[in-house]
VEXDOBA-16992 format. One line per field, with one value per residue (C-alpha): x, y, z; residue number from 1. Coordinates in pm, whole numbers, plus 50000, padded with zeros to 5 digits. Each point is the difference from the previous one (the first is absolute). Example, Ala and Ser with C-alpha at 12.3 -4.5 7.8 and 13.67 -1.06 7.14 Angstrom:
residues 2
u = 51230:50137
v = 49550:50344
w = 50780:49934
resi = 1:2
***
This chain:
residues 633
u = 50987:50368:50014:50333:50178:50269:50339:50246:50272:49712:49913:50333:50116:49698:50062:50380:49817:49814:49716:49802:49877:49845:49854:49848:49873:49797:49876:49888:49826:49857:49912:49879:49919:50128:50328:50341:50043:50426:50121:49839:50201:50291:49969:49970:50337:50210:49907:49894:50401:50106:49778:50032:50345:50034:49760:50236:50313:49813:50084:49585:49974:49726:49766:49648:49953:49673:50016:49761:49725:49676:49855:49678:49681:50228:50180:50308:50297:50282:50357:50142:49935:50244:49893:50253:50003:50117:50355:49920:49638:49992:49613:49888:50172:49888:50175:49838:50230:49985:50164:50092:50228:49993:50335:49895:49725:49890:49765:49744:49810:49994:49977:49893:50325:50041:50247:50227:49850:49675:49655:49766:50103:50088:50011:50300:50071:50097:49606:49884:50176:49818:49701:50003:50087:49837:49663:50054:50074:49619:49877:50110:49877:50286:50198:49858:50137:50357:50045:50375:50050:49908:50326:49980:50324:50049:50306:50081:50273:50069:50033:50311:49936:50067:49764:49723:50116:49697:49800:50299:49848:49719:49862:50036:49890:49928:49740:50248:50354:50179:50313:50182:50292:50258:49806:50043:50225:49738:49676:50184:50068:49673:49839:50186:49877:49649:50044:50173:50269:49996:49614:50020:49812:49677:49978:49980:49745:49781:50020:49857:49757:49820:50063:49834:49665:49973:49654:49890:49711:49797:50171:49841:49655:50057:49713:50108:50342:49859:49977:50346:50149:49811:49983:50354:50234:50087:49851:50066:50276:50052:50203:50162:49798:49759:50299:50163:49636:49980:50338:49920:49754:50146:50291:49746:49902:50319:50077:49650:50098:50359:49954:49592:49986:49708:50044:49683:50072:49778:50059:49824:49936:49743:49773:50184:50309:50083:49830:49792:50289:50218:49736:49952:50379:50038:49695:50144:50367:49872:49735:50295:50205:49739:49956:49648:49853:49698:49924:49749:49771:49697:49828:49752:50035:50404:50006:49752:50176:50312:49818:49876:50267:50320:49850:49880:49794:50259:49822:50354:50114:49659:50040:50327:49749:49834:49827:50093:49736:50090:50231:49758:50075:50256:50329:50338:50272:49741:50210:50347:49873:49700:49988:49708:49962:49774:50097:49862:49654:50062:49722:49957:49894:49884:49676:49673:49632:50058:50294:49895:49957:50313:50181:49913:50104:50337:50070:50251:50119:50062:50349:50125:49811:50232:50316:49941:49909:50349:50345:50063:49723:50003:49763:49980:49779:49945:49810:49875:49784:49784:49629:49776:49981:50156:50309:50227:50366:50281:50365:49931:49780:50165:50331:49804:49833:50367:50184:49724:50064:50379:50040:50309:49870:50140:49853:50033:49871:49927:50014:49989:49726:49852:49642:49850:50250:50301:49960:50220:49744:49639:49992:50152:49744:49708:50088:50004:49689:49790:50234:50195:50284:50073:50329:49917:49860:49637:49899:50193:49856:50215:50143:50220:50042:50104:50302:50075:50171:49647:49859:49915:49600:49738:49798:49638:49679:49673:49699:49729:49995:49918:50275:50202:49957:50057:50342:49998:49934:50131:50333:49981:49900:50303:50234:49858:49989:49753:49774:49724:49783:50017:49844:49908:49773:49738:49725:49759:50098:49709:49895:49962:49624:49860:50043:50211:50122:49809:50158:50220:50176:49828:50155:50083:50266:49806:50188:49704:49922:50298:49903:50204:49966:50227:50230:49833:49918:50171:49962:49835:49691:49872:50253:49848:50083:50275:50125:50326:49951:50154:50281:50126:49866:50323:50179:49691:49951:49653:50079:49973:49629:49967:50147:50255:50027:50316:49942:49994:50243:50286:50322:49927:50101:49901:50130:49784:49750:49729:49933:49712:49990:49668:49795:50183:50329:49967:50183:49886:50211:50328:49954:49854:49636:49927:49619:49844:49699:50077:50186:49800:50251:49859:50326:50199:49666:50052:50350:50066:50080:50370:50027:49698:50205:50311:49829:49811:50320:50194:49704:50109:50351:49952:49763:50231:50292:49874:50097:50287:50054:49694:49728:49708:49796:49697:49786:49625:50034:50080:50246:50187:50008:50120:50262:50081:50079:50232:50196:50032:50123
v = 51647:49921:49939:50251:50216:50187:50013:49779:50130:50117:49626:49825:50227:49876:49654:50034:50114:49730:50228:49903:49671:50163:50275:49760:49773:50278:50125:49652:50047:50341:49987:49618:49919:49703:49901:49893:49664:49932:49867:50273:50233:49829:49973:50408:50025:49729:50093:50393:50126:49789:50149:50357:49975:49868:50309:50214:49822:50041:50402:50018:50092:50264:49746:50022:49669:49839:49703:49736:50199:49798:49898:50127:49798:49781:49952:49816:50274:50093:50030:50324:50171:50208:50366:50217:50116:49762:50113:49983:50112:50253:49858:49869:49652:49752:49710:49668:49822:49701:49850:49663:49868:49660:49822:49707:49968:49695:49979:49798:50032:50267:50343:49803:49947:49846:50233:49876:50034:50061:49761:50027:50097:50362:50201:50073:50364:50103:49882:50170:50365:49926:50006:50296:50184:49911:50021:50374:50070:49836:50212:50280:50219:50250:49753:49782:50182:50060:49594:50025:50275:49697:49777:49684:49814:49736:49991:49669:50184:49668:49758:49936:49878:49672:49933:50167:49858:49824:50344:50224:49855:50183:50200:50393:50317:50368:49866:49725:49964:49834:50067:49758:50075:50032:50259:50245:50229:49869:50123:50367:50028:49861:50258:50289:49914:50038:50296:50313:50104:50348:50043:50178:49974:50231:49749:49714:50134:50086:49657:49867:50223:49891:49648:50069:50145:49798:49910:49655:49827:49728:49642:49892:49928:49602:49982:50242:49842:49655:49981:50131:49789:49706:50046:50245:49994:50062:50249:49967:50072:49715:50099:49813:49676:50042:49922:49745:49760:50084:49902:49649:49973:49989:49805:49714:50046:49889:49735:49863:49980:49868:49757:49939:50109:50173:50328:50184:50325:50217:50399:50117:50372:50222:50265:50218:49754:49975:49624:50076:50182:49739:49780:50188:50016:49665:49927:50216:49862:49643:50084:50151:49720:49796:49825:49811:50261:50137:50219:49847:50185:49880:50384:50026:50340:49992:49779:50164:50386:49811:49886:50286:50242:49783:49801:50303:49784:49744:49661:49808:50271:49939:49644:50071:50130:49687:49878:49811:49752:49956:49712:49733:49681:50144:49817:49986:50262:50110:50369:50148:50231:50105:50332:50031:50322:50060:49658:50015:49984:49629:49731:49668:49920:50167:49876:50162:49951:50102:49710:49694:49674:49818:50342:49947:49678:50038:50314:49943:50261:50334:50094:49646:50093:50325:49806:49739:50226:50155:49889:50356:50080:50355:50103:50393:50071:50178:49783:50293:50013:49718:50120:49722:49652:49754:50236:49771:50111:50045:49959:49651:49880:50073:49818:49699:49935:50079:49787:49661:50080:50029:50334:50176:50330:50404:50310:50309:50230:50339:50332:50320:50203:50123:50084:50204:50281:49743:50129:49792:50018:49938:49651:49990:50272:49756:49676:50184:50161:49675:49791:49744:49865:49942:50173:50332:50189:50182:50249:50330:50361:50015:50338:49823:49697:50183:50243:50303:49766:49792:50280:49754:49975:50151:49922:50116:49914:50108:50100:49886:49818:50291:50174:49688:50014:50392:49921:49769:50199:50316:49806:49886:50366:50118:49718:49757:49654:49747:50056:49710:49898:49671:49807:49762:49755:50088:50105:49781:49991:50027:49900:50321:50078:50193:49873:50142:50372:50020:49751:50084:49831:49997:50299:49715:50143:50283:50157:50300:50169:49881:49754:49835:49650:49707:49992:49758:49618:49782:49644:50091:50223:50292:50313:50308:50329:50194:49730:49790:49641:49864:49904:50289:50275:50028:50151:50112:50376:49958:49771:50328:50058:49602:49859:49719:49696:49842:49722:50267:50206:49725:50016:50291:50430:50304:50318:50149:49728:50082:49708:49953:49816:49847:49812:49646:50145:50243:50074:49989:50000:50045:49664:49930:49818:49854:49918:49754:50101:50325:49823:49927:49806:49638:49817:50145:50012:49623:49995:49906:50291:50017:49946:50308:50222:49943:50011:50324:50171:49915:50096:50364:49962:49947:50288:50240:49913:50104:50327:50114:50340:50061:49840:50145:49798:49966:49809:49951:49944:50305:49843:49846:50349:50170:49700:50030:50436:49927:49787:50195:50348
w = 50522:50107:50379:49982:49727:50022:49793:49976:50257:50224:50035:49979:50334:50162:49896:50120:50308:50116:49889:49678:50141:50289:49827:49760:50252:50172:49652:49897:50306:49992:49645:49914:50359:50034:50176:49783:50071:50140:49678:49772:50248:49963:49626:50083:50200:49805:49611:49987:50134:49663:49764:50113:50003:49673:49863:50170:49796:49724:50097:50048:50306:49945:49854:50145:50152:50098:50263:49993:49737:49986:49606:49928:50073:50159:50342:49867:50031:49806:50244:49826:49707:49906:49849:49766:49649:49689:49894:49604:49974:50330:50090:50288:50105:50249:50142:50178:50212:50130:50304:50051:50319:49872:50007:49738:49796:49710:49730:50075:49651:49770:50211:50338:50253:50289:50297:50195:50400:49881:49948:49698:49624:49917:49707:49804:50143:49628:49928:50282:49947:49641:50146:50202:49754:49713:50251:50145:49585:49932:50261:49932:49744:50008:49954:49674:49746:50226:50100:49938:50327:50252:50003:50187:50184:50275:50234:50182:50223:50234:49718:49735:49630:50134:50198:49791:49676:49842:50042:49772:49681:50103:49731:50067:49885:50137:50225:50146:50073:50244:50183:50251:50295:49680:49805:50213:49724:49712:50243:50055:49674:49881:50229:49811:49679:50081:50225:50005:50310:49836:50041:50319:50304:49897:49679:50233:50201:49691:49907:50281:50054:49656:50034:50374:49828:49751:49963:49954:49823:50159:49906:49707:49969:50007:49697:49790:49953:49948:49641:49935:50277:49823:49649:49964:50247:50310:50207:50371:50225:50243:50287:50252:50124:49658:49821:50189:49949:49635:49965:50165:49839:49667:50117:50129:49686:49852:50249:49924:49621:50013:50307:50016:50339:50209:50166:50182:50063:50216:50045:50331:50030:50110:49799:49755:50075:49611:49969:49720:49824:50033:49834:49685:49961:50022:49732:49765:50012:50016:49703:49794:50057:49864:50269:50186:50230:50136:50257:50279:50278:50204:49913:49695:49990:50000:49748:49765:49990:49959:49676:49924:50069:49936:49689:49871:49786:49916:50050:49987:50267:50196:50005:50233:50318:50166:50311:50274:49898:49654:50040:50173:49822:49778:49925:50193:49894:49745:50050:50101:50203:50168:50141:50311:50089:50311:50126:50340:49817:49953:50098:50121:49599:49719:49938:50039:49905:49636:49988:49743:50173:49839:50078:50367:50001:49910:50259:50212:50264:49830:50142:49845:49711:49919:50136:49744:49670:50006:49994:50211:50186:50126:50333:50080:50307:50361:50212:50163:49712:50033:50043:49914:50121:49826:49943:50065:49784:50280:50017:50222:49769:49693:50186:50140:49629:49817:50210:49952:49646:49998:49949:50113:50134:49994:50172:49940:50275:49854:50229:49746:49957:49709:50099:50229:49908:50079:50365:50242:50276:49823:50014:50362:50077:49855:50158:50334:49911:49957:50261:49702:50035:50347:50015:49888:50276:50139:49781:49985:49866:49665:50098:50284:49756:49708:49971:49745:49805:49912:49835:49667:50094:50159:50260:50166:50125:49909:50239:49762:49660:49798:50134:49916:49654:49953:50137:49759:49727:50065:50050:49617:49889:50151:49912:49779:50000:50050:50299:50151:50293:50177:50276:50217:49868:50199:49831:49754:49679:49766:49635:49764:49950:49689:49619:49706:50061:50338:50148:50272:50306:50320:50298:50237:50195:50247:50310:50084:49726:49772:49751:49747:49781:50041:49691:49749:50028:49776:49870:49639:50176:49721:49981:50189:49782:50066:50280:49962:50046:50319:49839:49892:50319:50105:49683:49791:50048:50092:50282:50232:50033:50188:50354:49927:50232:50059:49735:49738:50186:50072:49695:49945:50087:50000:50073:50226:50188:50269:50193:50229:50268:50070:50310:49942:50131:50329:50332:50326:50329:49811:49771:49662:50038:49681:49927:49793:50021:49852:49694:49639:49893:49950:50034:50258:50234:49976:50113:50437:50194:50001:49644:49942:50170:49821:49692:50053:50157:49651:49810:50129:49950:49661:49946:50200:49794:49649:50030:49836:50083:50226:50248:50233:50224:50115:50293:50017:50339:50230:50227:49706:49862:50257:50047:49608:50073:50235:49816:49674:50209
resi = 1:2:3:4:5:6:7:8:9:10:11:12:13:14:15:16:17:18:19:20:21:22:23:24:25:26:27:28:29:30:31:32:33:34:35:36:37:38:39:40:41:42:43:44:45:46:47:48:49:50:51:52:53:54:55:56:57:58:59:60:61:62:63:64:65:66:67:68:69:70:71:72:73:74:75:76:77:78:79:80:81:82:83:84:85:86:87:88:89:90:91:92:93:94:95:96:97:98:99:100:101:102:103:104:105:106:107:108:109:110:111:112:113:114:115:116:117:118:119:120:121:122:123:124:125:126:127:128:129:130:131:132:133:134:135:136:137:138:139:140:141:142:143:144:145:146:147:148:149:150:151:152:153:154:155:156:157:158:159:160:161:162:163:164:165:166:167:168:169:170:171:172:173:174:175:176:177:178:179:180:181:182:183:184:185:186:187:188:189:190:191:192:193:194:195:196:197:198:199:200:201:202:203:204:205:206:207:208:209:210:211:212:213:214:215:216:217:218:219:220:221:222:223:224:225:226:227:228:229:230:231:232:233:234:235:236:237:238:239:240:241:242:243:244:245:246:247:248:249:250:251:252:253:254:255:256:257:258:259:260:261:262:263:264:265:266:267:268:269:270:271:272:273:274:275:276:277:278:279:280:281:282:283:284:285:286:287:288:289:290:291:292:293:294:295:296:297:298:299:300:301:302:303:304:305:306:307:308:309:310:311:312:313:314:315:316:317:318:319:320:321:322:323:324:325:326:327:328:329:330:331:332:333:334:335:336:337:338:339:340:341:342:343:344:345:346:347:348:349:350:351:352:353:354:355:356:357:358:359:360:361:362:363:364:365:366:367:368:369:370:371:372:373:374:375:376:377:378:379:380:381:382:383:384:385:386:387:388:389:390:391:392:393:394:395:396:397:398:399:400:401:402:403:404:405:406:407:408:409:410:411:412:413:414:415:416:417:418:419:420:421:422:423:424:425:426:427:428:429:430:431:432:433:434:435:436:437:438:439:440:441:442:443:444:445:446:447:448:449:450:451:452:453:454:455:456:457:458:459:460:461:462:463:464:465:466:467:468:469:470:471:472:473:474:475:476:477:478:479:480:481:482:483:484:485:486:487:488:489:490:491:492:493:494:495:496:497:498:499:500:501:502:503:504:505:506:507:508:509:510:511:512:513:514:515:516:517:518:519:520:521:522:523:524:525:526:527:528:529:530:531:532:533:534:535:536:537:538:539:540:541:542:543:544:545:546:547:548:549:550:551:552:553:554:555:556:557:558:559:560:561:562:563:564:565:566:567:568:569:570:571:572:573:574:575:576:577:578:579:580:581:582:583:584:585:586:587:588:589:590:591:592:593:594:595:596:597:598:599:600:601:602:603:604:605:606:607:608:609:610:611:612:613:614:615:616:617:618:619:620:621:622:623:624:625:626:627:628:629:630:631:632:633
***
């Protein structure tokens, strides 16, 4: 959805005005709900009369034009696409644009610049144009076997060749081009080889109208693409801030081979922020270039349907996916690069009661551990994702540990979307819920939260746990897609019972009359028939029929997740009252008060954010309930 459309003259006597910037200021806030901030507004009024007018040179002036059209799955936005017909093959063409009001602009390394006026590395806007369109195109099914009607072009209207010249060499193609202050007569004419003046107005409008109805898969199952991105070749789109840390990455990379220096470089983002993407990329780039990787998390069950599903049997490929722990007592610089993915599930060390005495003895602490390994260390994590004691991977941490080594350090904060429908609002919506994050707000009913715009998942709460899981389910008749049933971990957890075909897990998790079993244990206990082991509940079709807890739950998504909330977690005078006593879970019971809470209320943030395209809730607790209706209307 485009926050305006309209043609080409329509718009540029608006602009001329004093009009457009207005309009789309009170659309941005109609439709997204959320206020323009002055220098998007300004980027409106200074950059939009240039562009239109050039269109209009161009003698396209009854191009359908659609300002500020949001991705799918996504919330990044595109600043114009331009809708006409091709003037050779008479189909359907549409045009990304854009805008830059940069004056002066250097490479920094490879497609990573630093801008004149502004802090923090950027991506070249050539690379970035790419990647919108070659994204919509992957998401598009009417448009996979028609890639070559999305065209792709950037136009840095404040800045001359001179002052942008280490980005010209940039490679190009019809999903990037880029055009400075001087190309103005090279942009109109470029614009009239891709689409037609003589197409007419009703053409224009036909155009888009289908590129407005498009419809648009889910992104990409992250586990289903794993082997390819892996084993053939790249898979993923990385957009924006996903590409400017895989790019420096690999250029730390570099630097660490040509000058033996350190670089730790830690991507902060939170659920369905692209982290995990980014982390496959990288392994299969840095495993193609034959270099020393492996990719690291603190999560058995993470780590094992990597093995499973990206190996696809491979044990050189399997030998890639590793665990935090692995490296206690191993060698210096023993890799390039070590990828660890779910880094906030760090701890103090990595030994445990299976550890070998010599083992133990030559554990240090486990963040210097994964420093050390790795000429390039690489951390991905959300701290708000921490949920048992002795979680301990943060940004402060990471710094404090990377600096006593002599590490230079980069972040790369990461703000996309690609879960949960790539809704701009859900993970606002859930940090007000459960109170994180200081600075975002008391909770809000997501219908005054969330405008027409963030239509990209749905949202509901269920009165009882069976009716939970038929919304489930009747969600994935309808639409497909994988559906499953969390909760809080408060319930025991029992052993199976029975022997051979009779034996079957134990219907732990009761709310009235509703009964249903824990997912299965792990740690080698005797496969119950029909019954994924823990490992694999998450992906294994069979994973339906059993509750998931969030250590089963966490790295992982569904499409359509029912999440209950249960006695640990309730409200009461307006606040969340969490209760030990009503938690089973051995290790965060042991935790001080402050740090229970925290951990319980990020226990739910990660179960509510598993959802890709759907979630209903549920509460035990009446109050909570009724608390949990209001804020899904």
């Amino acid at each position: 959805m485009a926050l305006i459309r309209g043609s080409a003259d329509d718009l540029l006597a608006e602009a001329r005005a004093g009009r457009l910037h207005t309009r789309l200021q009170e659309q941005a806030g109609h439709v997204i709900g959320t206020r323009a901030g002055v220098g998007e507004v300004n980027s409106w009024q200074r950059s939009l009369p240039i562009l239109l007018q050039h269109v209009a040179d161009a003698g396209l002036g009854e191009t359908e034009v659609l300002l500020e059209h949001q991705l799918p799955h996504s919330k990044q936005r595109i600043d114009a696409v331009l809708c006409g017909v091709h003037p050779r093959t008479a189909e359907h063409c549409f045009v990304f644009v854009e805008l830059k009001q940069w004056s002066a602009a250097e490479l920094h390394i490879d497609a990573v610049l630093n801008v004149s006026g502004l802090p923090g590395r950027h991506l070249h806007p050539v690379e970035q144009v790419r990647g919108y369109c070659q994204y919509v195109v992957d998401h598009t099914p009417g448009l996979v076997e028609r890639p070559r009607a999305v065209r792709g072009l950037a136009y840095l209207h404040n800045a001359r060749r001179a002052d942008v010249a280490s980005l010209l060499d940039h490679r190009v193609d019809d999903y990037g081009q880029m055009f400075t202050m001087e190309d103005g007569a090279k942009l109109v004419s470029h614009l009239r080889s891709i689409l037609d003046p003589a197409a007419g107005r009703v053409a224009a409008l036909a155009a888009g109208d289908e590129f407005l109805n498009f419809e648009h898969r889910p992104t990409k199952p992250l586990l289903t693409l794993a082997a390819q991105e892996i084993q053939d070749r790249e898979q993923f789109v990385l957009l924006d801030e996903q590409k400017v840390a895989y790019e420096l990455v690999l250029n730390a990379v570099e630097r660490s081979r040509a000058a033996q220096t350190r670089t730790v470089v830690v991507v902060e983002g939170g659920p369905g922020s692209g982290k995990s993407v980014i982390a496959l990329s990288l392994l299969g780039e840095l495993a193609r270039r034959g270099l020393a990787v492996h990719h690291a998390t603190g999560s058995k069950a993470f780590t094992q349907t990597m093995r499973k599903y990206a190996a696809r049997g491979n044990p050189r490929v399997k030998g890639l996916f590793k665990y935090f722990n692995s490296y206690v007592g191993s060698n210096p610089r023993d890799l390039d690069v070590v990828l660890c993915d779910e880094a906030h599930r760090i701890r103090e060390n990595g030994v445990d009661r299976f550890t070998k005495k010599e083992r133990r003895e030559r554990a240090g602490r486990q963040i210097d551990e994964l420093i050390n390994i790795a000429n390039v260390p690489v951390f991905l994590l959300d701290e708000n994702q921490i949920v048992r004691p002795g979680e301990m991977g943060s940004l402060a941490e990471i710094t404090a540990a990377a600096d006593a080594l002599g590490c230079k350090v980069e972040v790369v904060q990461l703000h996309d979307q690609m879960r949960c429908g790539g809704s701009v609002w859900y993970d606002t919506w859930v940090a007000r819920l459960l109170g994180l994050g200081g600075s975002a707000g008391p909770p809000i009913p997501w219908s005054k939260l969330a405008g027409p715009l963030d239509q990209g998942i749905t949202l509901a709460s269920a009165s009882s746990p069976a009716s939970l899981e038929a919304w489930v389910l009747d969600r994935q008749a309808e639409h497909g897609g994988v559906a499953r049933l969390t909760a809080g971990y408060c319930w025991n957890w029992s052993d199976p019972v029975g022997d051979g075909a009779e034996r079957r897990l134990v219907d732990d998790v009761r709310i009235g009359s509703w009964e249903r079993p824990w997912n299965a244990k792990s740690e080698g206990r005797r496969a119950v028939p029909g019954v994924p082991e823990s490992d694999y509940w998450a992906t294994d079709p069979r994973g339906f029929g059993q509750v998931g807890c969030v250590y089963t739950a966490q790295g992982f998504e569904f499409d359509w997740s029912g999440v209950v909330f249960g006695p640990d977690l309730v409200r009461r005078d307006g606040m969340w009252s969490p209760r030990r006593s009503e938690s089973k879970d051995p290790l965060v019971k042991r935790a001080d008060d402050l740090r229970f809470a925290a951990l319980i209320k990020n226990t739910y943030k990660v179960l509510l954010t598993r959802g890709m395209r759907g979630i209903a809730v549920h509460s035990t607790d009446r109050e909570t309930q009724e608390f949990l209706e209001e804020m899904t209307s």
